[in-house]
N, C-alpha and C positions, 0 to 999 in steps of 0.2 A: 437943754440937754437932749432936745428929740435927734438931735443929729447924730449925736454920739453914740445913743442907741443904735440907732439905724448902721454904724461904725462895726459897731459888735457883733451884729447879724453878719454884717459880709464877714468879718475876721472868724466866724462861726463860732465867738463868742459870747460864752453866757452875758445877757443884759443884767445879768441879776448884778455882776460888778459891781454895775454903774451907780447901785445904790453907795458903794464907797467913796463914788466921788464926790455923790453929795452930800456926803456929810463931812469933806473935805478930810477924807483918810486915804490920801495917795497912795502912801508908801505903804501900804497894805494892800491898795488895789493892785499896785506894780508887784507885788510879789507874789499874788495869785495866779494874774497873768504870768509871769514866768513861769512858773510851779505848771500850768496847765500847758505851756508848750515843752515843758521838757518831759511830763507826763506822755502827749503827742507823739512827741518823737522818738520816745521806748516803744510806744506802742506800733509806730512804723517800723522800727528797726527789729522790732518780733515776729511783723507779719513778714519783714524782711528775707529774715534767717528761716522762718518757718518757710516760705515759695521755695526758697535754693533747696531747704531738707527735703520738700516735694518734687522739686524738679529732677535733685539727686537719686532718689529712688524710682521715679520716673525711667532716668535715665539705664539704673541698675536693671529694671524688670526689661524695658526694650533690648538691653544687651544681653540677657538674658532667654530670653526669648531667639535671639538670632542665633548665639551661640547652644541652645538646645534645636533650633531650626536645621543650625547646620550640621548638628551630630545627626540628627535624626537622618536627613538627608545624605549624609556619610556613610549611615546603617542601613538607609535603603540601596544605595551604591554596591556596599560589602554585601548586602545580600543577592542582590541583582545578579555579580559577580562569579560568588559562589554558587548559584543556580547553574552557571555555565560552565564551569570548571570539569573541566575533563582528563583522564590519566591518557598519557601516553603512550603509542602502542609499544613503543621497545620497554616500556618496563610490564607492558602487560608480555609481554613476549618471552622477558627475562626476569628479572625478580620476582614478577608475581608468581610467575609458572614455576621459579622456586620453589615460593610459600607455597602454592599448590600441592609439591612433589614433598614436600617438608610433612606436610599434616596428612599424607600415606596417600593422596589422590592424582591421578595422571590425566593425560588427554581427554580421556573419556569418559573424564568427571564430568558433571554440570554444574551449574550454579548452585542450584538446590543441593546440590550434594556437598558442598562448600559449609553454608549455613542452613541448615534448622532453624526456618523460622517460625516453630511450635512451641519452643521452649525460650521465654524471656528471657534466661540467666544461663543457656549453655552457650556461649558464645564460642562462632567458628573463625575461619580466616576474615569472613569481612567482617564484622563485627568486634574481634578484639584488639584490634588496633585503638581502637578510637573509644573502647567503655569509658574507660579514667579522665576523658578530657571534657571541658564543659562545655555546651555548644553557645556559641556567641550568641543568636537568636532566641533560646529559648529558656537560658540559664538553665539548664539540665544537664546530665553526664550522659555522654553520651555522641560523638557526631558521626556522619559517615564516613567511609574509608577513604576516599579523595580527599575530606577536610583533615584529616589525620597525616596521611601524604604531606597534605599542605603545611599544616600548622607542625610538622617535625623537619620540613623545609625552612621553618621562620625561628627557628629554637624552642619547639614546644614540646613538650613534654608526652612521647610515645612510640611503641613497641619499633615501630616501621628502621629499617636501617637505610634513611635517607642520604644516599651520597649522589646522585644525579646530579646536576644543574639544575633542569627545568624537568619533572616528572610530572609535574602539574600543572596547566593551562588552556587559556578556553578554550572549548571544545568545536572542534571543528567536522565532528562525522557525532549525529546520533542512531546509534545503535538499535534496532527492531530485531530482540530476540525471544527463543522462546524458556523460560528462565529454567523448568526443568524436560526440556527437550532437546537443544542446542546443547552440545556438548562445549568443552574450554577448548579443545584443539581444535573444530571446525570455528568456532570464532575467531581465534587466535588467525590462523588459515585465508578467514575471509577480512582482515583487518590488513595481513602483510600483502594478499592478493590486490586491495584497494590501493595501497602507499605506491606498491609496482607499478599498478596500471594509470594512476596520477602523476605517475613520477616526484612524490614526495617523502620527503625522511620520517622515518618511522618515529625518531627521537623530539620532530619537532610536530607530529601527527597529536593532534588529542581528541580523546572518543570518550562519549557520555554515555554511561551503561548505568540504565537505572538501577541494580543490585548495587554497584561501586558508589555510585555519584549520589545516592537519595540516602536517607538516615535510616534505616533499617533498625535500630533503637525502637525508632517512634512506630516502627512500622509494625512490629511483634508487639508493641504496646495495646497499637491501634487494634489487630488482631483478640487482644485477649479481652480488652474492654469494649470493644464496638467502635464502630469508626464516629460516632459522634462524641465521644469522648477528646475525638480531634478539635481544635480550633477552627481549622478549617474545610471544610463541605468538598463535596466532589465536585462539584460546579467550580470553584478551586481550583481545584486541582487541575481541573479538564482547561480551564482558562489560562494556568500558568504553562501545562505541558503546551497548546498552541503556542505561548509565548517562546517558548523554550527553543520551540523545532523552526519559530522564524528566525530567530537570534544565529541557530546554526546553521541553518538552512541547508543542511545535506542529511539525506537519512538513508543509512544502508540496513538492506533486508536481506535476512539469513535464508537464503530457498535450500532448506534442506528439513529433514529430505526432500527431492525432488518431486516424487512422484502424489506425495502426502504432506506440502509444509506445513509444518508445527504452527508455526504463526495463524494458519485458517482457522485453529482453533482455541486463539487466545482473543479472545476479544478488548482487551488492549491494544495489542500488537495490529490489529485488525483497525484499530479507531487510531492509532498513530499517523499509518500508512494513511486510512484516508483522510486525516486534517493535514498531511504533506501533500497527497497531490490534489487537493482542491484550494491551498490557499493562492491567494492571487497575487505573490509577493514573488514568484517564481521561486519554490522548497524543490532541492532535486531529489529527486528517489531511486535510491541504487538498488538494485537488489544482484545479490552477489552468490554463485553456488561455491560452497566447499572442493576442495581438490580433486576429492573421491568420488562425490557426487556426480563432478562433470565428467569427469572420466567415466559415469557408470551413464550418463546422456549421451553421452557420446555414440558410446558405444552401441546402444541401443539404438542410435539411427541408422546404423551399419548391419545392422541383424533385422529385427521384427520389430520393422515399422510400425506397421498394423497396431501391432497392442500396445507400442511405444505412444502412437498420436489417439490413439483413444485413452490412454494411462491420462494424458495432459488435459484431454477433453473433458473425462471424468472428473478430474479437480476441478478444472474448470465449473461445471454442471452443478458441483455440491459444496462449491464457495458461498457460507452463508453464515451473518453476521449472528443470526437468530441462535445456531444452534453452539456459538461459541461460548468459551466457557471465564470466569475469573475466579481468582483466590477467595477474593470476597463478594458474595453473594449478592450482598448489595450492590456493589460496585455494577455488575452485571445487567440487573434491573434497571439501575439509574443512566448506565447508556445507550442501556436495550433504549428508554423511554427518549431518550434526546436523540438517539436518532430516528423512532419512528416519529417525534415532534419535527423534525428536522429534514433532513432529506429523503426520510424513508429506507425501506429495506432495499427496495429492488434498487433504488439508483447506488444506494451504498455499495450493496454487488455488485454492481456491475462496473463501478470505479474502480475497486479492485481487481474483478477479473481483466479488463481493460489493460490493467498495468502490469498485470500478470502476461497477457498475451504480448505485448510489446516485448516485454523483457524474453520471452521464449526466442523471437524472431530475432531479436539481438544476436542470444545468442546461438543460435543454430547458421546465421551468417557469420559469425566469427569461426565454430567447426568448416562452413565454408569456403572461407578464405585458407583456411589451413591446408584443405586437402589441393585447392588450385593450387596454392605454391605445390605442393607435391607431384600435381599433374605436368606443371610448367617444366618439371623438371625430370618428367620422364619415370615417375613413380621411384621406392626407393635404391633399386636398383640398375635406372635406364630402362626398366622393362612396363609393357602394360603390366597397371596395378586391380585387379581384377576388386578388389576391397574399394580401394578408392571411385570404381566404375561405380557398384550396388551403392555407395555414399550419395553420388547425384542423384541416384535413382531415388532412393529413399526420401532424401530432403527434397526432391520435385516431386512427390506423391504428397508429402507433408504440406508445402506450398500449396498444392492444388487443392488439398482438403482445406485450408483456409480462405482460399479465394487470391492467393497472392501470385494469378497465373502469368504475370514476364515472369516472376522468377523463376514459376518453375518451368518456363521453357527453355530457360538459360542451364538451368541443371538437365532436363533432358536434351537438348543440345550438347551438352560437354559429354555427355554417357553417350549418346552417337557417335560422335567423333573418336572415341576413346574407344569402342568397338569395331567401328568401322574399320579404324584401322589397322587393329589388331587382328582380323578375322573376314572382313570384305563384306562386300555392299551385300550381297545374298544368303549369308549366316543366318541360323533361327534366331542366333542372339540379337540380332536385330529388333527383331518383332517387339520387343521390350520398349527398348525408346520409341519406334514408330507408333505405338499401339497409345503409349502415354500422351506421346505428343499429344493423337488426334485425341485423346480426351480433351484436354483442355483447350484446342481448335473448338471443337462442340460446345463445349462451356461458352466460350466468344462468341460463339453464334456463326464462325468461320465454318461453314458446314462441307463446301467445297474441299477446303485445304484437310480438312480431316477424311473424307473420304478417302482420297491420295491416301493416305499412309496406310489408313483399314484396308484400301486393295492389294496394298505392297506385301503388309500382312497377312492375310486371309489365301495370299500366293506361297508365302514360303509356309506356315503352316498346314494347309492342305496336302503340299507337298512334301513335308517332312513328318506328321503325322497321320494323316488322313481326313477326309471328310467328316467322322463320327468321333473326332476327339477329344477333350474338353477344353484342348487351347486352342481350338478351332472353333469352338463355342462360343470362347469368349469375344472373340474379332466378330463372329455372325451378330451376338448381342451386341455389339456395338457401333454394328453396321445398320443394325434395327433401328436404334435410337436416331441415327441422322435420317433414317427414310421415314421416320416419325416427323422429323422436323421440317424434312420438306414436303410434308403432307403427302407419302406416298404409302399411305396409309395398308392398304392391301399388302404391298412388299414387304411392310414394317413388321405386320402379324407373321406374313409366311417363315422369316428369317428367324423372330424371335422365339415362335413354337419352335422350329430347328435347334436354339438353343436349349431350351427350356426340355428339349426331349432328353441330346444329350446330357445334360447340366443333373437334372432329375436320376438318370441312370448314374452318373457317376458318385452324385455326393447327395441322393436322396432329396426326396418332395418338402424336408422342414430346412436343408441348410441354407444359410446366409445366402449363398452366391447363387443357389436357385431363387432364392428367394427375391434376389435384385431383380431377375429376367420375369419372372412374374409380377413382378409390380411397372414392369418395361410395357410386357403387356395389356394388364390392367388402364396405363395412361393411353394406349392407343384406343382400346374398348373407350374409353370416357369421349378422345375425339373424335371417335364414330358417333356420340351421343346413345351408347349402347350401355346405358349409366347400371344397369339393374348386375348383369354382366360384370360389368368394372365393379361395382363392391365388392363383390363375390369374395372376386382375388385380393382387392385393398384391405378387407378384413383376414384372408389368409395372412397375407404378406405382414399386416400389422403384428399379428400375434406371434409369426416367427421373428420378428425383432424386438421387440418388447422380450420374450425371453433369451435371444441369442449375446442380443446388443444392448440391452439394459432399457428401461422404459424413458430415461435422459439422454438417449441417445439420439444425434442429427439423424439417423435412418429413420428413427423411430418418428422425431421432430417430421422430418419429408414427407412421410405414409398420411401421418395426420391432417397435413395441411391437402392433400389429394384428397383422403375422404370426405371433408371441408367443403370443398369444390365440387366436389360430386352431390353432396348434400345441397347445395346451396342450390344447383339445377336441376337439382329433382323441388325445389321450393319447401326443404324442410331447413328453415333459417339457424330454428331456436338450437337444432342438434347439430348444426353447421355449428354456428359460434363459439360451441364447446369446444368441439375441436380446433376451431382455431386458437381460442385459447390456448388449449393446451400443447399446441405446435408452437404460439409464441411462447410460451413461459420459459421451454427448455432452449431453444434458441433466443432466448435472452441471456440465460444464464450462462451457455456454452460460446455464442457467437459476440454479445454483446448488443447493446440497445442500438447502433449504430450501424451495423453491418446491414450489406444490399437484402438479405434475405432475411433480416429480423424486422428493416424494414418495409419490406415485401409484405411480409404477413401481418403488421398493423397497418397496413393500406386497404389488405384485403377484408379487415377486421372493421372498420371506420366504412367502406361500402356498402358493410353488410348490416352496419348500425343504420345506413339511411336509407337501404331498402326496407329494412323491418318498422324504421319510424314511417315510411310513407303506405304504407298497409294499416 
């Protein structure tokens, strides 16, 4: 029977059987044996049905899973969306301005005067539309006025009388305003003035205006509780609005007022602008004046220049991130901190003032285009336009003071021409353009070609005033200045005392414009090496500008960098550097990091570092 044992092992049957067969009880062994495969075979057919229940639920959770993957994914889609969604200007133009005029407020409302957001529970025009509804994202009452627009566009349930088509869609201009400075009608103004000048419909225009388009709910929340009461951090927030402004990638900026924009002193507004023009996705940056505004630019270039280009310089000078201000306190501190982590102050300023200056030239060449058609056409009556003449005049003094000298010989050329031949080659009114020109001859360094016109000048005014005039003065100063240049040193004093005598009699030893011919002076004393001499007057001359001209002032800027020089070759280094500091600081802020004469003066500043380290 060893064999048959050895049978049982393989069939993985008990040997113990085998005791039945030897005692010759078959049919009892054969019924165990059955008994133990049909046993067998329940117990496969258990583990059977149990893998399929495991697979089945298996299969439950993976599908499961995809179908919560793909809502989730849904939800991030819908929110993504929604971030972007912007109202249209023709309903901001007409319906809104409605609801504006409905709750007692007109054009020259602001935003803030709209809502209060001090009080949780009074709800104004953007806020009551959208109390009663629940916000998708956060299960809460409450969404913003866009999503309200939206969702009573979809049959949902709220105040708004949705009958537009599309009043809602994403947004393609985001908006850089100033929430309680910017009034509704200068936005409204600078929104239809964009769709014009794009040549696109206002109906199918959408603009993202953070009051409209963000939950203001959460925001007056945020406010009463602290903003960590939020979910999400300012680093957040700062990381989606970059997402935001590349998505759109157009950002128009309110310059109004002009002379004082509201946005220099939001610092928001201020960190929008510069994550649009530093991303490298190409973000465009519009900045756009109100009706009224330009009309009052305008105008101003036509009258007093003077205090018009120093108005622009002065923004310019005290654009500074540091001293702006936010709602919330925090908020402030935390991007005061990233950007001094970050790019820092001075480059920050100076992005901005950059884009600021761009946009002036902009637009002060589109006032110029205006008046050449005018001129082309013989002024508005066929006649010389005596308004349009003082325009080139102005806007080439303007040019000149930023270094933009073709243009502005193309504008003193057309004011020639425009005199000349109203009046003939030997008129006093000549002496105007002739005298400009040669400035800016001198500036190029054309010294020759600017003499020519100072002699053309210093003819008919001698002639039509006299030797001891003060318009007689000013051609002598400026005839000084080129015999400085061509080292004729001796001639350059005798001329410019000439002026300086007159100039003193007429408008006194502290004003401005003596004040220039004494610092004319002074530069000629330094290139005699008559250094003791030349402070003298640089320290005069500093102190009448600094109070006439403002201590940010490019005059003030110039005196500085001469004192500097005159320090530096007397070998007093450490009190040179100061000063040049402080000539670059405000020509940084006024001219930019970039310009010939900002970088001028950190050349001169970087020599004076490796003369002082080789001592």
């Amino acid at each position: 029977m060893g064999g048959v044992e050895e049978a049982w092992k393989l069939l993985n049957i008990d040997p113990a059987y085998g005791y039945y067969f030897k005692q010759g009880m078959l049919g009892f062994a054969v019924f165990l044996l059955i008994q133990a495969a049909i046993q067998a075979a329940i117990h496969k057919i258990k583990l059977w049905f149990q893998y399929r229940r495991l697979k089945k639920e298996e299969n439950i959770r993976s599908c499961g899973e995809k179908e919560r993957e793909e809502a989730e994914k849904a939800a991030k889609a819908n929110e993504a969306e929604n971030k972007l969604r912007g109202i249209s200007v023709f309903y901001l133009s007409t319906k809104f301005m409605a609801e504006v005029r409905g709750a007692g407020h007109d054009e020259h409302s602001t935003m803030s005067d709209l809502e209060d957001l001090r009080y949780e529970y009074k709800h104004g025009i953007i806020r009551r539309s959208g109390r009663h509804i629940i916000c998708p994202f956060d299960g809460k009452a409450g969404v913003s006025y866009v999503n309200a627009l939206a969702l009573a566009g979809e049959g949902g349930d709220c105040d708004c009388d949705y009958k537009e088509d599309q009043v809602v869609g994403k947004a393609t201009i985001f908006l850089n305003y100033s929430w309680g400075s910017n009034t509704i009608g200068d936005i409204l103004d600078v929104l239809l003035q964009y769709c014009d000048s794009q040549n696109v419909d206002p109906k199918s225009t959408y603009v993202w205006i953070s009051c409209l388009c963000m939950n203001q709910h959460r925001f007056v929340g945020m406010k009463r509780r602290g903003r960590d009461s939020l979910t999400s951090s300012l680093q957040t927030e700062l990381r989606n609005l970059s997402e935001l402004i590349t998505k759109i990638g157009n950002v128009l900026v309110i310059m109004a007022p002009w002379k004082t924009p509201a946005y220099l002193d939001r610092i928001w507004c201020l960190y929008e602008i510069y994550r649009a023009q530093s991303m490298d996705k190409g973000c465009e940056v519009t900045m756009i004046m109100p009706s009224g505004e330009r009309a009052d630019f305008g105008n101003g270039l036509s009258t007093n220049v003077f205090h018009h280009i120093d108005q622009l310089f002065k923004t310019l000078a005290h654009t500074s991130v540091e001293k702006a201000q936010a709602t919330i306190d925090s908020d402030r501190q935390e991007i005061l901190q990233l950007i001094h982590n970050g790019p820092g102050f001075k480059k920050f300023n100076a992005t901005i003032n950059n884009l600021i200056r761009e946009w002036v030239l902009c637009l002060v060449l589109k006032e110029v285009e205006v008046k050449k058609e005018k001129k082309h056409d013989g002024g508005a009556n066929g006649t010389y336009d005596e308004s349009c003449a003082n325009f080139f005049q102005t806007v080439g003094i303007f040019f000149h003071r930023i270094g933009e000298y073709d243009r502005s010989l193309t504008m003193y050329k057309d004011e020639l021409e425009m005199v000349e031949q109203e009046f003939g080659p030997d008129h006093i009114r000549m002496t105007y353009p002739l005298t400009n020109m040669a400035l800016v001859y001198t500036d190029q360094g054309k010294y020759d070609e600017a003499m020519q016109y100072y002699e053309r000048a210093l003819a008919m005014r001698e002639k039509e005033y006299g030797k001891k005039h003060y318009e007689t003065a000013t051609t002598l100063h400026n005839m000084g200045i080129i015999y400085r240049n061509q080292k004729m040193f001796a001639k350059a004093v005798e001329v410019l005392n000439r002026a300086w005598t007159i100039r003193s009699k007429k408008y006194g030893r502290d004003h401005v414009i003596t004040a220039t011919t004494l610092e004319a002076i002074a530069i000629v004393l330094y290139d005699q090496k008559k250094y003791d001499e030349a402070m003298d007057r640089y320290l005069q001359v500093l102190s009448i500008y600094r109070k006439k001209s403002g201590r940010d002032s490019m005059a003030t800027a110039r005196v500085l960098g001469h004192i500097a020089s005159s320090l530096k070759r007397q070998g007093k280094n450490k009190e040179a550097m100061v000063k040049y500091q402080q000539s670059l600081s405000i020509r940084e802020k006024v001219l930019g990091e970039d310009h010939p004469e900002t970088i001028l003066t950190r050349s001169n500043i970087e020599k004076l570092k490796v003369t002082m380290g080789n001592r």
